[in-house]
C-alpha positions in Angstrom: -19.7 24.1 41.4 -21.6 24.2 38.4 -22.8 20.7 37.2 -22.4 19.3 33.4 -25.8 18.8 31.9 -26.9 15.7 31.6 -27.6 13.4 28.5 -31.3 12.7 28.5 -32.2 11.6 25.4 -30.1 10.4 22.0 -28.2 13.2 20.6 -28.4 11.7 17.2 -32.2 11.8 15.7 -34.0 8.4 14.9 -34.0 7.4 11.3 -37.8 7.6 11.5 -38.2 11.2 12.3 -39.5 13.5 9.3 -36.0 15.5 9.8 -33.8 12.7 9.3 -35.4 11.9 6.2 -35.2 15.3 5.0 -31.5 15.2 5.4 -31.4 12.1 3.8 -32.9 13.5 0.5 -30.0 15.7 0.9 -27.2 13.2 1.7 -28.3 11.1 -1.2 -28.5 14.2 -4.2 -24.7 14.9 -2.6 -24.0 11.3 -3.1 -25.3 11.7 -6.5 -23.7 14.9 -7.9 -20.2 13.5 -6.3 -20.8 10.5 -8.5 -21.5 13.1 -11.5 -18.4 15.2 -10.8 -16.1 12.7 -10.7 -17.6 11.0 -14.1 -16.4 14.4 -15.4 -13.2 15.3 -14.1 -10.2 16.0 -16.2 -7.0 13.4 -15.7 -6.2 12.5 -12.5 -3.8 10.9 -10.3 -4.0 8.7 -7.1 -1.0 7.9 -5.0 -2.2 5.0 -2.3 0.6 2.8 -0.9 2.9 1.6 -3.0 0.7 2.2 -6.1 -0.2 5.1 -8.7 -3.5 5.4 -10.5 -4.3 7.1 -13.5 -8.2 7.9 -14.7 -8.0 9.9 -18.3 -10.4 10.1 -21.2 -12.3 7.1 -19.5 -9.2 4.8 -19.5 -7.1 3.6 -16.2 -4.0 2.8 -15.7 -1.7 0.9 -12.3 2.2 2.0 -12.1 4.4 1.2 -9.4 5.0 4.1 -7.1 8.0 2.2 -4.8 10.2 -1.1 -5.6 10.7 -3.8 -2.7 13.7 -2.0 -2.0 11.9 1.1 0.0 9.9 -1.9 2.2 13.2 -3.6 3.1 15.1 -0.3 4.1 11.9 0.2 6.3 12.0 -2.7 7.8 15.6 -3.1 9.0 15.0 0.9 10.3 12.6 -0.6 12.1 13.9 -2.7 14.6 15.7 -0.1 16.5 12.3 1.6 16.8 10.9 -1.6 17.9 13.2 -1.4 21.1 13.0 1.9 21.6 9.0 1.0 21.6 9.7 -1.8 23.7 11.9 -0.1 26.4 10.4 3.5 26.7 11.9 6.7 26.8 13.4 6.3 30.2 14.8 2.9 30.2 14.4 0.8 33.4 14.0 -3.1 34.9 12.3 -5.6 32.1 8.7 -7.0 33.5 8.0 -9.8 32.0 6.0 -8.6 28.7 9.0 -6.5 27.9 10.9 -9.4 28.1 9.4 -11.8 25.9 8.9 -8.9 23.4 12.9 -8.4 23.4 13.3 -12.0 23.0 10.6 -12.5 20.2 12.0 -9.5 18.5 15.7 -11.1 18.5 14.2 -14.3 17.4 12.8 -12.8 14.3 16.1 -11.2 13.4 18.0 -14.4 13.2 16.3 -15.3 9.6 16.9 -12.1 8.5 20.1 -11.7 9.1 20.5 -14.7 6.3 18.2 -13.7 4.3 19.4 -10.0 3.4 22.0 -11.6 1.5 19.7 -12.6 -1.7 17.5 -9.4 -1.2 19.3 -8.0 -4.2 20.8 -5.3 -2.4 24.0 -3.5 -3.3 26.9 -3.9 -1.3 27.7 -0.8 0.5 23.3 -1.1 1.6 23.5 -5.2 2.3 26.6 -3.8 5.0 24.5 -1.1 6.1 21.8 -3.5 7.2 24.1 -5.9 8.5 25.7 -3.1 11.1 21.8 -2.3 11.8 20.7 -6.1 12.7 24.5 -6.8 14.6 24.2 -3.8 16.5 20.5 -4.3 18.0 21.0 -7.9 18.1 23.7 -7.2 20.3 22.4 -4.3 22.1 19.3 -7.0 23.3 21.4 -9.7 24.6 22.8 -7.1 26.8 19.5 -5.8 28.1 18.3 -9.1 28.3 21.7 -9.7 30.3 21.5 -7.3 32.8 17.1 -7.7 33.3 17.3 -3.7 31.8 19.0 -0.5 30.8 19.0 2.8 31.7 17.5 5.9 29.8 20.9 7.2 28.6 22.5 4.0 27.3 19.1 3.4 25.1 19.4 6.7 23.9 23.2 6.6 23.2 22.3 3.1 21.0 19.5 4.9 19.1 22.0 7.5 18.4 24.5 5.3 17.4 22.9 4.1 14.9 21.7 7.3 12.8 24.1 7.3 10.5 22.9 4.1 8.9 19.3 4.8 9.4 20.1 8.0 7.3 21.4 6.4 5.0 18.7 3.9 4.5 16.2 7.1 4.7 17.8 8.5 1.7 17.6 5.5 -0.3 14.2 5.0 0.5 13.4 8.0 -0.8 15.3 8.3 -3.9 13.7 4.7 -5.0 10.4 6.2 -4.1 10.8 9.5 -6.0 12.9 7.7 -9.3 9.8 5.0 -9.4 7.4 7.6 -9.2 8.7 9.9 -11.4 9.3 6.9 -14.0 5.6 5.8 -13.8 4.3 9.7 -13.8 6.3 10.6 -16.6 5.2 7.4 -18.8 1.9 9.1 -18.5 2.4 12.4 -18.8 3.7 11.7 -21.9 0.5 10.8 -23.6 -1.1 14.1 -22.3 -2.1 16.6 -24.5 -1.3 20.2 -23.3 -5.1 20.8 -22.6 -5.0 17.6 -20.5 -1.8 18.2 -18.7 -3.8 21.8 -17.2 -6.8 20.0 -16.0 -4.6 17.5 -14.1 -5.4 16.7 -10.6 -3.7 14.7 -8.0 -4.8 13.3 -4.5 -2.1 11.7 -2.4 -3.3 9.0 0.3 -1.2 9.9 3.7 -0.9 6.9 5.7 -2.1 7.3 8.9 -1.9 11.0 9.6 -1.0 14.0 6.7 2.6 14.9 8.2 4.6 17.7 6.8 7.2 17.2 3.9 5.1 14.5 3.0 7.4 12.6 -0.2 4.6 12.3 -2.5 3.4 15.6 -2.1 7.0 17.2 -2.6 7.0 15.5 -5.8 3.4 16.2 -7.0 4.0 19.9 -6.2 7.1 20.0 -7.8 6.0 17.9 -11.0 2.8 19.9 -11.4 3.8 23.7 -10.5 2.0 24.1 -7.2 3.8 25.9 -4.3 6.5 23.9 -3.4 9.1 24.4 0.0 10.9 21.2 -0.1 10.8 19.4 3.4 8.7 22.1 4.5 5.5 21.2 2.6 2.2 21.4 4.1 -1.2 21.0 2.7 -3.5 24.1 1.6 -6.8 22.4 1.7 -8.3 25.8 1.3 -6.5 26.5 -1.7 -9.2 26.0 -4.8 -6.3 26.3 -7.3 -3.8 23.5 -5.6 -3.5 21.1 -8.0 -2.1 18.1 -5.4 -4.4 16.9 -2.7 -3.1 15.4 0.7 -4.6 12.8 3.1 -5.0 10.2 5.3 -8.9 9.7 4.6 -7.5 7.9 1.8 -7.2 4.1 1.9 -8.1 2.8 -2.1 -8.0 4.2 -4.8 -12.1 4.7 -4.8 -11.5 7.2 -1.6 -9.3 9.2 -3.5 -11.0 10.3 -6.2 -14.3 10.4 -4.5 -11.8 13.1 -2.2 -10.6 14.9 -5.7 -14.9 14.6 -6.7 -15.8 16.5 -3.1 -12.7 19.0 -3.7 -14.0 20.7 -6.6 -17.8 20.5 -5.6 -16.9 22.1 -2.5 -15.5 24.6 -4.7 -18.5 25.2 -6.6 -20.8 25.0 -3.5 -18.1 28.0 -1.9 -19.0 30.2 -4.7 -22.9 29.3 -5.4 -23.3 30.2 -1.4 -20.5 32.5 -0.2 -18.9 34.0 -3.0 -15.7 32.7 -2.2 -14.0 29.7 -3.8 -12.1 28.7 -0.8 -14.5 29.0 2.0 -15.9 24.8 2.3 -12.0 24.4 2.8 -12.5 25.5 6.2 -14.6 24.0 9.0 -18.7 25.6 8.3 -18.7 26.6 11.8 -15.7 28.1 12.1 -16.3 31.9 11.7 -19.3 31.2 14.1 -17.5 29.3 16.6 -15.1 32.2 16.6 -17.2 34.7 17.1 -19.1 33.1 19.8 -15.8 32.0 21.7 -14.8 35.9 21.7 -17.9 36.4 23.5 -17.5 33.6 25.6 -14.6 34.2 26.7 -14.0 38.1 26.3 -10.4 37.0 24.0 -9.1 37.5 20.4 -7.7 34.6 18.3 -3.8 35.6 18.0 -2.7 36.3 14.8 -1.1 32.9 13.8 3.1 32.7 14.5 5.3 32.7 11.9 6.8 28.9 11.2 10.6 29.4 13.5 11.4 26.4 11.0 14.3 28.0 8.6 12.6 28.5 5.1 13.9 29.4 1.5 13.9 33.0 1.1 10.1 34.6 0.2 8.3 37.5 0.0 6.6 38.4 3.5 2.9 39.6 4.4 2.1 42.6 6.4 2.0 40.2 9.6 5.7 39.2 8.8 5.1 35.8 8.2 6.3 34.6 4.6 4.0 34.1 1.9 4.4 32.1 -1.1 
């Protein structure tokens, strides 16, 4: 049986050897010309958390992109997850650490149950949470009860309570969506028409970029980009997309250093390959390809069609539709 090779020395190279250095000339000229792009960029837009930023003509401006309301809706969705986090997929006997996280978890509902009732809700959502905190409340003294549950009763809870969680998901999103769209179109107002073409935005995704992402939907939308509703994914390699997605992202400094490396990619794509688009993809990757062929003896399949129902669009040659 053939035997992995073995690590005999650091992989990485000392900061004192001459090649190091040399590629540190080059990652501080990149650091540089990043910090020159983004001096020059046209308006732009960060989405991170709960804020929006706005860089234009060397000003900046802070709008709210979600009200209090879209964290307490989160929350109270929440506490369902929580035992289904708790007790698994498949149910079972509590051990002990299962129990005391049950029993912490009911303990921290009691204050909430009181303390929805000044959150400022309206009355149909304050009921809505109530059913959600009753209905789990009641659902642990049961499991507690009987020292466990069984995979179909947890699952017949969760699915009891989808309705409300629904609901709650749509608000959520509609106060989202209204508060960005108030604080985006405050802005855009100011724009002139020249500015409002050069507009770029970079939305910060949590902790992983998931299709449909909100922001994105509403970016796309706002700004003209290809749009597909719930469908939405994120065309890195596209130069020409106007609305950036991910979950590098954490401040507001990360994402317009991101929007900064986005359009010097670009520029770098068609100083080396001739082809605006080509940094959006991995530099190894046509390599890597090639080489796995020959590895291997195998051709990369032609990517599937998405089986995901879609608005109607025109189709390529492989089938598969095409914006």
């Amino acid at each position: 049986m053939p035997q992995p090779p073995r690590l005999t020395h650091p992989t990485a190279l000392d900061p004192s050897d001459p090649i190091a250095q040399l590629n540190d000339a080059f990652l501080e000229a990149y650091a540089a010309r990043q910090r020159a792009v983004l001096a020059e960029l046209g308006p732009s837009v960060a989405q991170v958390d709960d804020t929006l930023y706005l860089r234009i003509a060397g000003r900046r401006s802070v709008g709210p992109a979600r009200t209090r309301l879209y964290h307490q809706l989160k929350a109270i969705c929440h506490v369902p997850l929580a035992l289904q986090t708790i007790l698994g997929d498949e149910g079972g006997s509590l051990d002990e650490d299962a129990r005391g996280q049950l029993e912490e978890l009911s303990r921290r509902t009691e204050p909430v149950v009181e303390a929805i009732a000044d959150a400022g809700l309206e009355r149909t959502q304050l009921e809505r949470q109530r059913r959600l905190l009753d209905a789990s409340r009641r659902f642990i003294a049961e499991v507690l009860s009987a020292n466990g549950v069984t995979g179909p009763t947890l699952v017949a809870f969760l699915r009891g309570q989808m309705d409300d969680i629904r609901a709650n998901i749509a608000d959520a999103a509609r106060d989202q969506l209204h508060t960005t769209h108030a604080t985006f179109s405050a802005w855009v107002a100011d724009m002139t028409p020249e500015q409002w073409t050069q507009l770029r935005v970079v939305v910060g995704a949590g902790h992983m970029d998931r299709t449909g992402n909100l922001a994105s939907q509403y970016f796309s939308r706002a700004l003209g980009d290809r749009w597909e509703g719930r469908f939405e994914r994120e065309d890195h390699d596209d130069p020409g997309r106007r609305v950036m997605t991910s979950e590098d992202v954490t401040d507001e400094e990360s994402a317009f250093a991101l929007l900064a490396t986005h359009v010097f990619d670009t520029r770098t794509s068609n100083a080396f390959f001739g082809e605006e688009s080509r940094m959006g993809r991995d530099v190894l990757a046509d390599a890597a390809e090639r080489e796995l062929i020959a590895m291997f003896g195998e051709q990369p399949a032609p990517a599937p069609c998405d089986v995901t129902p879609r608005p109607a669009r025109s189709r390529s040659a492989s089938g598969c539709p095409r914006s």
